[in-house]
C-alpha positions in Angstrom: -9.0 31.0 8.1 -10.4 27.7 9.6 -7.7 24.5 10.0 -10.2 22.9 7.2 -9.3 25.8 4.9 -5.5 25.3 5.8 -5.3 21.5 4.8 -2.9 20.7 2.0 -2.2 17.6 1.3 0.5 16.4 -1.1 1.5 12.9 -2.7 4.8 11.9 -4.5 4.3 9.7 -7.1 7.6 8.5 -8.8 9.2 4.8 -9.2 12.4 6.2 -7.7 12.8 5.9 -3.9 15.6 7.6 -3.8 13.2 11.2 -5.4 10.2 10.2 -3.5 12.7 10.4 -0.1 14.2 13.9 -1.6 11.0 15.5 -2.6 9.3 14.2 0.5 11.6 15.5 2.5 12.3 19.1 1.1 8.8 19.9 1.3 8.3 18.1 5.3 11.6 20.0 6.2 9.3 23.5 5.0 6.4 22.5 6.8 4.5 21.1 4.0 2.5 17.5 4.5 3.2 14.2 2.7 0.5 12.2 3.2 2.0 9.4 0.6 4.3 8.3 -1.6 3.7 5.8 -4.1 6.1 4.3 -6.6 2.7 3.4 -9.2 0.2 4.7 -10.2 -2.9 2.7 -9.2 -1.5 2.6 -5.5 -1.6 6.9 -5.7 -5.2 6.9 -7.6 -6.3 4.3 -5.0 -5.2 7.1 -1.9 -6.4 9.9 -3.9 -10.0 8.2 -4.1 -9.5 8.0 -0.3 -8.1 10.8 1.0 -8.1 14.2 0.7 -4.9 15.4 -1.4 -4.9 18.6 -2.9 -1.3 18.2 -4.4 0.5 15.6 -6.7 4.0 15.7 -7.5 4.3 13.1 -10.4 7.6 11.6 -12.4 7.3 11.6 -15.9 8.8 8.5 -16.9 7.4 5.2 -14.6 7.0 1.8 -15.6 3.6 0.5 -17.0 1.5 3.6 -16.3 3.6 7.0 -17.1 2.8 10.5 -15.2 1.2 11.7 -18.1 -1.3 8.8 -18.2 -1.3 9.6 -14.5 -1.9 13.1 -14.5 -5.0 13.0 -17.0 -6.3 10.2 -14.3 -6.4 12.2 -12.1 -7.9 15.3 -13.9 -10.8 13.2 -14.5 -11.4 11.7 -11.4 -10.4 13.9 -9.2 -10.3 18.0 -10.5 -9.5 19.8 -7.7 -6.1 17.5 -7.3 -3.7 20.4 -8.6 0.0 18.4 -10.6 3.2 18.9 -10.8 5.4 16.8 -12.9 9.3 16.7 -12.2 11.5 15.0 -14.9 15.2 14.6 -16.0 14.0 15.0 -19.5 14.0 18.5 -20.3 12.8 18.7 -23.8 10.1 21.3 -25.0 7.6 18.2 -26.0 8.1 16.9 -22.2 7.0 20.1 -20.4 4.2 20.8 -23.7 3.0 17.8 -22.7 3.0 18.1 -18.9 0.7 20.9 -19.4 -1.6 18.9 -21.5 -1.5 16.4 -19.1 -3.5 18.9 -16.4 0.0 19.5 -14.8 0.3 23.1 -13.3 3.9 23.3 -13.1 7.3 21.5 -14.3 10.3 20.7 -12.5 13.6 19.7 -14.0 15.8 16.9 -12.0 18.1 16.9 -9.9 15.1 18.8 -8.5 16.3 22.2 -7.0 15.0 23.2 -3.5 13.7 26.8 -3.8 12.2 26.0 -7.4 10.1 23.0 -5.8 9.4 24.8 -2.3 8.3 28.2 -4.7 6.1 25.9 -7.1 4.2 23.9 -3.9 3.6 27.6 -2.3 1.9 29.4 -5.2 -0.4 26.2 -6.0 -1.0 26.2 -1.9 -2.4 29.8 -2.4 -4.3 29.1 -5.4 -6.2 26.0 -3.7 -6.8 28.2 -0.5 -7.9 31.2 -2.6 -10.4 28.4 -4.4 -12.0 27.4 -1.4 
């Protein structure tokens, strides 16, 4: 496998600093790269247009723009960018909708470790298999 091949790139995209620092920080302390965190939407579209980011871990519930708007941005614009939305909500509609949304996978808050480290590492081997 080249480096290229090897490059995964993930965002955090949620109006909380306090998850963006947890999420962010989880995934840097397995080895995984954060190349942003954004706290709105149009500052993460903006990097995505940008950069490369194979990864967006999206809140579902932001001001003005919510991840679900977010997430079917993104699907448009940018199809390769694999989601996953995390949420304190835990209804059926929430993670129903996710999935409409484009989202691959759903994460309850308070955001377990394994679940989120699991989750990144199976999308991670689906993006490398695509390639």
């Amino acid at each position: 496998m080249s480096n290229e091949e090897e490059v995964f790139n993930i965002i955090v995209v949620d109006d909380s600093q306090f998850s963006r620092e947890q999420i962010s920080g989880i995934l840097t302390q397995y080895g995984f790269t954060v190349t942003g965190q954004f706290s709105a939407a149009g500052d993460a579209l903006q990097f995505i247009a940008e950069n490369p980011v194979q990864l967006a871990i999206i809140d579902v519930v932001m001001p003005k723009v919510s991840g679900f708007e977010l997430a079917q941005k993104i699907q448009e614009k940018f199809k390769k960018v694999k989601i996953v939305m995390v949420s304190s909500l835990s209804q059926e509609r929430v993670v129903l909708e996710s999935i409409a949304s484009g989202a691959h996978d759903f994460i309850q808050k308070p955001i377990d470790e394994l679940v989120l480290v699991d989750s990144v590492k199976k999308i991670q081997k689906t993006v490398n298999e695509d390639k």
